[in-house]
N, C-alpha and C positions, 0 to 999 in steps of 0.2 A: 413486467418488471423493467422491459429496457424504456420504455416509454421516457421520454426525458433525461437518460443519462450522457455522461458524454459519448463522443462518435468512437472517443478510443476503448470503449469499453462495451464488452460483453458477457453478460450472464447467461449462466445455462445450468439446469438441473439436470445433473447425471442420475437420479431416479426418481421418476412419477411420483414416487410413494412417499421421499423423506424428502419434504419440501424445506425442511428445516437444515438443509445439507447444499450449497451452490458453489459454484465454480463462475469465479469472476477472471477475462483476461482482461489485460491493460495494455495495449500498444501504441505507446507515445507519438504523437507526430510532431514532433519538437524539441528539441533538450537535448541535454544530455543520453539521453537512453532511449532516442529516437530507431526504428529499425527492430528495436526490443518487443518482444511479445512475454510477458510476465502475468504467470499465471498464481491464482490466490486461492484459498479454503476458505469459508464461510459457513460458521457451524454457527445455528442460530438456538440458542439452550431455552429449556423450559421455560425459565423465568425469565426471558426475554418478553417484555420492553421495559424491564424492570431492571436489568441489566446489558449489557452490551453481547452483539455476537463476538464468538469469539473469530478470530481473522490469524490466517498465518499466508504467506510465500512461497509458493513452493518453487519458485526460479531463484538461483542461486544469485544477488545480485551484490555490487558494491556500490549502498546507499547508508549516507547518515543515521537515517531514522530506519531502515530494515537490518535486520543483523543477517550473515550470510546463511544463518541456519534457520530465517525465516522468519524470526520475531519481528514487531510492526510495534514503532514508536510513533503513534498518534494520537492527540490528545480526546479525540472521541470517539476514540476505544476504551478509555479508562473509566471506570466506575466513581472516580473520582477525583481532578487533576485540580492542582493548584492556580493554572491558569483560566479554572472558572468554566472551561471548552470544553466538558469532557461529558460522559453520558447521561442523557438525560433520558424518562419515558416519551419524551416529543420527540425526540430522533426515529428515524426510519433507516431501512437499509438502504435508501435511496440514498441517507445523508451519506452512510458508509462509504457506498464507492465512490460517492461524489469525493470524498475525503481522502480515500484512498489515489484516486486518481493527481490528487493534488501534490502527494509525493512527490508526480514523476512533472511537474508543471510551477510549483512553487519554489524552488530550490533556492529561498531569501532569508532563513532563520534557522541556525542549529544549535540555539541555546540550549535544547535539553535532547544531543543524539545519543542514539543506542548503539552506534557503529563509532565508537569516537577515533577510532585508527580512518575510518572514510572520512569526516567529519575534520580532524585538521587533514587531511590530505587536502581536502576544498579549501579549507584556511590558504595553505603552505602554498601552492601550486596549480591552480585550474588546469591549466595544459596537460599536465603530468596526472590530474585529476580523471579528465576526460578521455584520455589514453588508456587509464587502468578501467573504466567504464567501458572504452568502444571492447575491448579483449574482454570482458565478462562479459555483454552482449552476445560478443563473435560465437563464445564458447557455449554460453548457456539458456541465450533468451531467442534463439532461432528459431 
């Protein structure tokens, strides 16, 4: 599984038996949320590749598109997004983390956030932006 993914990222199956259950971290080495170790759920459902796995957060972060309670605003997670990007049966879970990984790497578009208090805070203020980032790091992505 990790074959080709980025270096900031690893998967791991917490049990042999439900392969359909993984554990993805993400450790930026660049950005804003550099330093951060942010870890994911990956529940891949029956009807997968027909639909998307489902994806949550379990590090509590302050990002546009993640809500602090873990929701994931990316557009191929969605079963069906207006911008055309969103899941298809040709997608893999490679595409996932690849995707997921882009969160903490693309930070140039928050036309459509889920965090919109994080979201103009980046608008309003980058510094003040990245100050309230390095303290939710400090606090919760150790």
């Amino acid at each position: 599984m990790e074959i080709n993914l980025p270096s900031t990222c690893k998967v791991k199956f917490p049990n042999p038996n439900e392969l359909h259950k993984l554990d993805l971290t993400i450790q930026p080495d660049d950005g804003f949320w550099l330093g951060g170790k942010f870890k994911f759920s990956i529940f891949v459902p029956e009807d997968y590749n027909l639909v998307p796995p489902k994806v949550k957060c379990n590090t509590r972060i302050w990002h546009p598109n993640i809500s602090e309670e873990g929701e994931i605003c990316l557009s191929l997670l969605r079963e069906s997004s207006i911008d055309g990007l969103g899941w298809a049966p040709t997608r893999t879970l490679k595409d996932v983390v690849w995707g997921l990984n882009s969160l903490f790497t693309d930070l140039l578009n928050f036309e459509d956030p889920l965090n919109d208090s994080a979201a103009e805070h980046f608008r309003r203020d980058r510094e003040s932006f990245r100050v309230k980032v390095r303290e939710y790091v400090s606090k919760y992505a150790k």
